[in-house]
C-alpha positions in Angstrom: 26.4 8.2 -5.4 24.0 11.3 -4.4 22.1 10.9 -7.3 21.0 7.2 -6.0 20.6 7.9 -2.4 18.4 11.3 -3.6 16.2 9.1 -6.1 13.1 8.1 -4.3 11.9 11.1 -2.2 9.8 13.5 -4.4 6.7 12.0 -3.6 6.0 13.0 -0.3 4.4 16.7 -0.7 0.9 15.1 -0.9 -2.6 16.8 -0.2 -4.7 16.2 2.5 -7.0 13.2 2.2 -9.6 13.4 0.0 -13.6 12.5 0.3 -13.6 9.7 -1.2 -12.4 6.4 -0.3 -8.5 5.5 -0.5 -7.4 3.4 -3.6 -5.1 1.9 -1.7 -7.0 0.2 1.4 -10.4 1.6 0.7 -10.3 4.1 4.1 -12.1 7.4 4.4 -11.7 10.8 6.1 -13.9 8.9 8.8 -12.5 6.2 8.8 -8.8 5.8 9.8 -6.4 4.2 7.5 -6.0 0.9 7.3 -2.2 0.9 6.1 -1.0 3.5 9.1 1.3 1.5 10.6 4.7 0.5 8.4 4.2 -3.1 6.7 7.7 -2.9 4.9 10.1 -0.7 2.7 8.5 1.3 0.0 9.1 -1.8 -2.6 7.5 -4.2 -0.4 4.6 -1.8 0.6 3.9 -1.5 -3.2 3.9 -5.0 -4.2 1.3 -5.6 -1.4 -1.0 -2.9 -2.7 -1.3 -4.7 -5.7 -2.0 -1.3 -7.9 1.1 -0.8 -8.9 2.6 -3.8 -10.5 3.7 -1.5 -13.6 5.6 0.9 -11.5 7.3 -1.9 -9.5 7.9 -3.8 -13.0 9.3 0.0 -14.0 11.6 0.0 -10.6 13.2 -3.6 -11.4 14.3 -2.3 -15.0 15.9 0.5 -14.1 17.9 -1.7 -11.4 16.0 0.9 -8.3 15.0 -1.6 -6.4 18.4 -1.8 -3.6 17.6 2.1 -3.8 14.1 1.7 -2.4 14.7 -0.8 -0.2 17.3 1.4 1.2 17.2 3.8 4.7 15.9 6.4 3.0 14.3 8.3 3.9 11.9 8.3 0.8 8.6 10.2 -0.6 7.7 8.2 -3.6 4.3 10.0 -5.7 3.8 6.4 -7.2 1.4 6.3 -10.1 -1.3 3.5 -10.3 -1.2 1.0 -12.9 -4.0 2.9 -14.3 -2.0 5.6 -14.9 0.4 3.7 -16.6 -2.2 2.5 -18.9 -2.6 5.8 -20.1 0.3 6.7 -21.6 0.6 6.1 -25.3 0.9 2.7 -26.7 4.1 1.2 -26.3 5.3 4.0 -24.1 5.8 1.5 -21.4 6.9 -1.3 -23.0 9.8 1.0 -24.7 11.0 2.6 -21.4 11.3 -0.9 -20.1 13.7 -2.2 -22.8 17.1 -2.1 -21.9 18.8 0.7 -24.1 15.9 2.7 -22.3 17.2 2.1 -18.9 18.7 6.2 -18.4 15.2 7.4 -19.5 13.2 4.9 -17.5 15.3 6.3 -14.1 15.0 9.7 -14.8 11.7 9.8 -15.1 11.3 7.3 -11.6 13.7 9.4 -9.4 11.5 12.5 -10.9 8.4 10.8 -8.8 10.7 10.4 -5.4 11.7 13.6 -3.0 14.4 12.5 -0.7 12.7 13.4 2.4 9.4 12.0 4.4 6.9 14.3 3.9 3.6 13.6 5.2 0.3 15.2 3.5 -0.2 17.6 7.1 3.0 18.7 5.9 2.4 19.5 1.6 2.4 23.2 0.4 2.7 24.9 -2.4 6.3 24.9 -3.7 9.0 23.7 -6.6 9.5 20.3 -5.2 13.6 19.1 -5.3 13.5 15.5 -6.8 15.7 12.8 -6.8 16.5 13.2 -10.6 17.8 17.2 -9.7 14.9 18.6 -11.7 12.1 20.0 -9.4 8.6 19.2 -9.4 5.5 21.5 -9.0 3.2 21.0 -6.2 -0.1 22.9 -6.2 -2.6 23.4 -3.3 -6.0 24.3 -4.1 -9.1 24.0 -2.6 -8.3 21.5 -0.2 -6.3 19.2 -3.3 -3.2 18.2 -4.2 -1.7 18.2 -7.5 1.8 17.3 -8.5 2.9 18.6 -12.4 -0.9 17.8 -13.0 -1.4 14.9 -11.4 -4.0 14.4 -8.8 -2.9 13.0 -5.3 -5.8 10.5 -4.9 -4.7 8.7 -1.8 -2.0 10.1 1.0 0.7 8.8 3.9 0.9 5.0 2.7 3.2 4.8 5.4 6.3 2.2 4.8 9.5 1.8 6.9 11.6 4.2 4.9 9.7 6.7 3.6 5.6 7.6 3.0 3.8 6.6 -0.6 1.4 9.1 -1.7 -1.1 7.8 -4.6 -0.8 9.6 -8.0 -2.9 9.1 -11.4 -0.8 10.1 -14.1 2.9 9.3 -14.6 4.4 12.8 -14.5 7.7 13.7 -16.6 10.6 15.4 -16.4 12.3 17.5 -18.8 14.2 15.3 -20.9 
């Protein structure tokens, strides 16, 4: 199905790297990243991170997980289990409940463009998602945003697709 293959690639129209040190493998601007060179698929390259154990938790329940591991290839905007914390109370452990599942993988596939895009790459633009909605990319100043959500860490290479580090959870129109 389109809708599958499309769901992981919005992520990839990230910002340039930022000043400060990647959340990911602690890298600077001067310093070159440390997770350049592909290490696995995008699940596998999450799981090692070890930040995002909520959205890989979130990528199991929807039943994603064949997707991601898939050719792609993928740009996923993956939030941090920080910014999973941040949602409401109970907002995550709802979406992760079963008679949730629809919910739960429109709003993933709304956090994947079906494309590599590298951060050289980002511009301004209505990003085309996974989920069919698009997604609003902002470059200002030298920094990313993505439907308000700072792109904190860029290019997490994997070997279908790129990760780019985001701290909210961003939603589609439901």
């Amino acid at each position: 199905m389109k809708s599958i293959i499309t769901i992981i690639a919005l992520a990839a129209i990230i910002a340039p790297l930022s000043a400060s040190a990647c959340s990911t493998c602690g890298c600077t601007p001067a310093k070159a990243h440390s997770h350049e060179k592909a290490t696995g698929d995008i699940v596998d390259v999450a799981v090692a991170a070890g930040s995002f154990n909520t959205l890989v938790a979130a990528v199991k329940a929807a039943g994603l997980v064949d997707v991601l591991k898939g050719d792609g290839p993928f740009t996923v905007f993956a939030p941090t289990d920080a910014a999973f914390a941040a949602l409401p109370e109970g907002t995550v452990a709802s979406l992760l409940k079963p008679e949730n599942k629809d919910t739960l993988v429109a709003i993933l596939t709304y956090h994947v463009v079906p494309a590599k895009v590298m951060a050289a790459d980002v511009k301004t633009m209505a990003a085309p998602t996974v989920n069919g909605q698009t997604a609003g990319i902002v470059v200002e100043d030298g920094k990313v945003t993505i439907e308000g959500a700072n792109v904190v860490a860029t290019d997490v290479i994997a070997s279908n697709g790129v990760i780019h580090v985001i701290d909210k959870v961003i939603m589609p129109t439901m």
